[in-house]
C-alpha positions as CSV (number, residue, x, y, z in Angstrom):
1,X,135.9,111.8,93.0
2,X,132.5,112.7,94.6
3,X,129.4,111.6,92.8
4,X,125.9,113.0,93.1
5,X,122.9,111.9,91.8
6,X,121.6,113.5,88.6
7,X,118.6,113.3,86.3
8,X,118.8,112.9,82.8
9,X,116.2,113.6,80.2
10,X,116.1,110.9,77.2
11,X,113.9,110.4,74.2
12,X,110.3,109.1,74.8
13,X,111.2,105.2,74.6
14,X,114.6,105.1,74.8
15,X,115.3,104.9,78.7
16,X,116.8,101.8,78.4
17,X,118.9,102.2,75.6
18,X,120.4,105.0,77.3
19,X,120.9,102.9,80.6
20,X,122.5,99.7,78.9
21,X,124.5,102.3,76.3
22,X,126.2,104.5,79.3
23,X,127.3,101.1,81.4
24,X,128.6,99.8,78.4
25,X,130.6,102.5,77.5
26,X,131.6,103.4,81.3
27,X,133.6,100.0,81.2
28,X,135.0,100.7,77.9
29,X,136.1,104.3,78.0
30,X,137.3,103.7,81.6
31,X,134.8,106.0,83.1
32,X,134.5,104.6,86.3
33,X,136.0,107.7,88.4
34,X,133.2,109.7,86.8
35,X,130.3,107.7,85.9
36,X,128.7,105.7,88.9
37,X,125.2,103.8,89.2
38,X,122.3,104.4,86.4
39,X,118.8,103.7,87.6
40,X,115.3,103.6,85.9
41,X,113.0,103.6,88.3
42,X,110.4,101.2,88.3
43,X,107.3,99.5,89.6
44,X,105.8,96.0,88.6
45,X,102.0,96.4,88.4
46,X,99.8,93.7,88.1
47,X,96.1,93.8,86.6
48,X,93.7,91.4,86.0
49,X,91.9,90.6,82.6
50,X,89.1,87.9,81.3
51,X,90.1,86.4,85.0
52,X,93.8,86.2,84.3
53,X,96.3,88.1,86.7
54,X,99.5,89.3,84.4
55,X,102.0,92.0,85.4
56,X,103.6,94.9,83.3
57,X,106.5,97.1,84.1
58,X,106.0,100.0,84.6
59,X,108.7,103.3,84.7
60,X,108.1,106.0,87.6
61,X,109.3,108.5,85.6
62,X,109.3,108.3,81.8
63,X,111.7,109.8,79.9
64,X,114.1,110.1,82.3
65,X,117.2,108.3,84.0
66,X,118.7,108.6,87.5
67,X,122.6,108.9,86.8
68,X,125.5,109.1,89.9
69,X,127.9,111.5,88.3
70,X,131.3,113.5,88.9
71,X,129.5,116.4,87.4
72,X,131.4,119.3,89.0
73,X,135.0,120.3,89.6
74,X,135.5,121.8,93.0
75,X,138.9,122.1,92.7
76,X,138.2,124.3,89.6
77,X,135.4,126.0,91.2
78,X,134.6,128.4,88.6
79,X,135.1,128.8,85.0
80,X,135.6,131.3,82.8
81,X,132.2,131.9,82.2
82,X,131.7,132.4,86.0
83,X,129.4,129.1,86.2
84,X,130.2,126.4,88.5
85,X,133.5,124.0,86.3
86,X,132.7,120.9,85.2
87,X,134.3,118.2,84.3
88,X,134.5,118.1,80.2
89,X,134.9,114.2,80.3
90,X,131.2,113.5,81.9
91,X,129.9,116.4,79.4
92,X,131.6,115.0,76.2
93,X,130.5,111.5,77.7
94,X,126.9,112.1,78.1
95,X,126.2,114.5,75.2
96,X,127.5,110.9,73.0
97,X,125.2,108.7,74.4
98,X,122.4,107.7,72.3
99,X,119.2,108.8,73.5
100,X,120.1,111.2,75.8
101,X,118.7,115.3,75.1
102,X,120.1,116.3,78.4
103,X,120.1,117.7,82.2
104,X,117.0,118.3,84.1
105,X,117.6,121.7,85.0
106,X,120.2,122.8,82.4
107,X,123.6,122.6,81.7
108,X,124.6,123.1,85.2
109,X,121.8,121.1,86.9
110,X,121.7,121.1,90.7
111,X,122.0,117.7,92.2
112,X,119.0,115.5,93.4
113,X,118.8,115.7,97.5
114,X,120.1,112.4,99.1
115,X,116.2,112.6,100.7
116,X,114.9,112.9,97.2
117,X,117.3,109.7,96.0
118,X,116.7,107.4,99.2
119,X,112.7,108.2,98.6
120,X,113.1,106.7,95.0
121,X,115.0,103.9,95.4
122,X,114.9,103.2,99.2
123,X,112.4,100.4,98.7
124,X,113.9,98.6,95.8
125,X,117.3,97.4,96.9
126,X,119.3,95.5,94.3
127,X,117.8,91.9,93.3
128,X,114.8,92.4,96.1
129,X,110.9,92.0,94.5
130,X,109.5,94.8,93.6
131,X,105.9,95.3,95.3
132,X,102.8,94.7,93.2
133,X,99.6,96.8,92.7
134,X,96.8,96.5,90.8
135,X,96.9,98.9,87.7
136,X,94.4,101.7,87.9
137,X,92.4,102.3,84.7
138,X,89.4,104.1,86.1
139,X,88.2,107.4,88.0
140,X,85.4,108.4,89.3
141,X,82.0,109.1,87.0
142,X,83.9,107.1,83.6
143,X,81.3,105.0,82.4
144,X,82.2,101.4,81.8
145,X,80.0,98.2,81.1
146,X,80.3,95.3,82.9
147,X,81.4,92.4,80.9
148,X,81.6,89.3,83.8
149,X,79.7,88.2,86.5
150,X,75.7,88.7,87.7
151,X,75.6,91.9,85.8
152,X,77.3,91.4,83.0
153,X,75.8,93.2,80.1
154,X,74.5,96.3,82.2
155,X,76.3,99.7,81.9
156,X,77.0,102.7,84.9
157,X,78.8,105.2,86.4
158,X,82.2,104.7,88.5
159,X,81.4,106.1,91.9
160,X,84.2,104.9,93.9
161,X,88.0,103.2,93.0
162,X,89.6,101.3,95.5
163,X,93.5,100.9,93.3
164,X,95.1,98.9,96.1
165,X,92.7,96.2,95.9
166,X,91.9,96.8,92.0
167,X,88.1,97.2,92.7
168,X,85.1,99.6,91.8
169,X,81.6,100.7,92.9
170,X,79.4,100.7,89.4
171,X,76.1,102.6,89.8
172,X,73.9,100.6,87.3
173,X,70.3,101.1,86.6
174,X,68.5,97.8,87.6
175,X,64.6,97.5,87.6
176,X,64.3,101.3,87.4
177,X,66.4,101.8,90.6
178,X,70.2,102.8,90.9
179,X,72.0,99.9,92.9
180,X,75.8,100.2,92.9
181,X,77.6,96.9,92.6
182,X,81.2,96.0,93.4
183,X,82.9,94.4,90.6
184,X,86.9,93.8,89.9
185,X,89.2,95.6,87.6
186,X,89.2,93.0,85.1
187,X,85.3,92.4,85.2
188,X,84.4,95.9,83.1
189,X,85.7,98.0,80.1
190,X,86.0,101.5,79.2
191,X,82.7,102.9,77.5
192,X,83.9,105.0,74.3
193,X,82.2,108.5,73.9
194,X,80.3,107.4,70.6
195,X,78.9,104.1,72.6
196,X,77.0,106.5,75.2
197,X,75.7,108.3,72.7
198,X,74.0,105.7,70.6
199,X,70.7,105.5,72.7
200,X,69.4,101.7,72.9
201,X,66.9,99.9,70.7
202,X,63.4,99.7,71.9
């Protein structure tokens, strides 16, 4: 049977459980005719903090789940409902797996583009490394306080993010006159609301 690439919507959280739950089942229920591969797509992002690199997993898409399926019956064409046939044993399958609300698009979702699939997963072939980045936390004008380095202590305005290199331009207030520093990802915090309100001690 020919198999196209679908997306499915899951519960918030519950990606994987759908993933490990439908090749499970796939062996056990002899599915393989009309279940293929099921992919989360991910990226590995790394991010520095109190001067230690770490890296988090992170999904492209959360709450959903690439699935190759034999979704449609082309030999049916059809059914009585004039909608395009399916086949009832990849419906009955997927509407039992835990986790899973649905289609993307419907009960009769249109397939992903074979452009759209190879843009997804094109760079992650099976068992290669998955390119790191630096997480990005900040935008431009967020105010954050420097918490390492020569200026530690002092507080300013983003004014420029550079993600691939997980760096930042800081406009601080130094002697009176705005200087803008470069400082790493890991070498500021976040400034809450309620913090730039409180106006300093003389």
């Amino acid at each position: 049977m020919d198999k196209q690439w679908f997306v499915l919507h899951t519960l918030t959280g519950q990606e994987n459980k759908a993933q490990r739950s439908i090749e499970a089942r796939v062996k056990l229920e002899r599915m393989e005719d009309y279940i293929g591969k099921c992919v989360i797509p991910v990226e590995r992002v790394s991010e520095k903090k109190n001067g230690k690199k770490r890296t988090i997993t992170k999904k492209f898409f959360p709450g959903y789940v690439l699935c190759e399926l034999a979704l449609y019956d082309e030999a049916r064409g059809i059914d009585e409902n004039g909608r395009k046939a399916i086949y009832e044993r990849t419906w009955q399958f997927l509407r039992e797996t835990p986790g899973v609300i649905g289609f993307i698009g419907g009960d009769r979702p249109m397939p992903l583009k074979q452009q759209e699939v190879d843009a997804i997963l094109s760079d992650k072939p099976a068992g290669a490394p998955v390119a790191e980045r630096p997480k990005i936390n900040f935008s431009v004008d967020e105010t954050v306080k420097i918490t390492d380095g020569a200026f530690m202590g002092l507080t300013g305005q983003v004014s420029m993010v550079d993600p691939d290199k997980g760096k930042l331009k800081v406009e601080v207030n130094i002697f009176n006159r705005t200087v803008q520093v470069d400082v790493e990802y890991w070498q500021v915090e976040k400034v809450s609301v309620e913090e730039t309100l409180v106006e300093p001690k003389q």
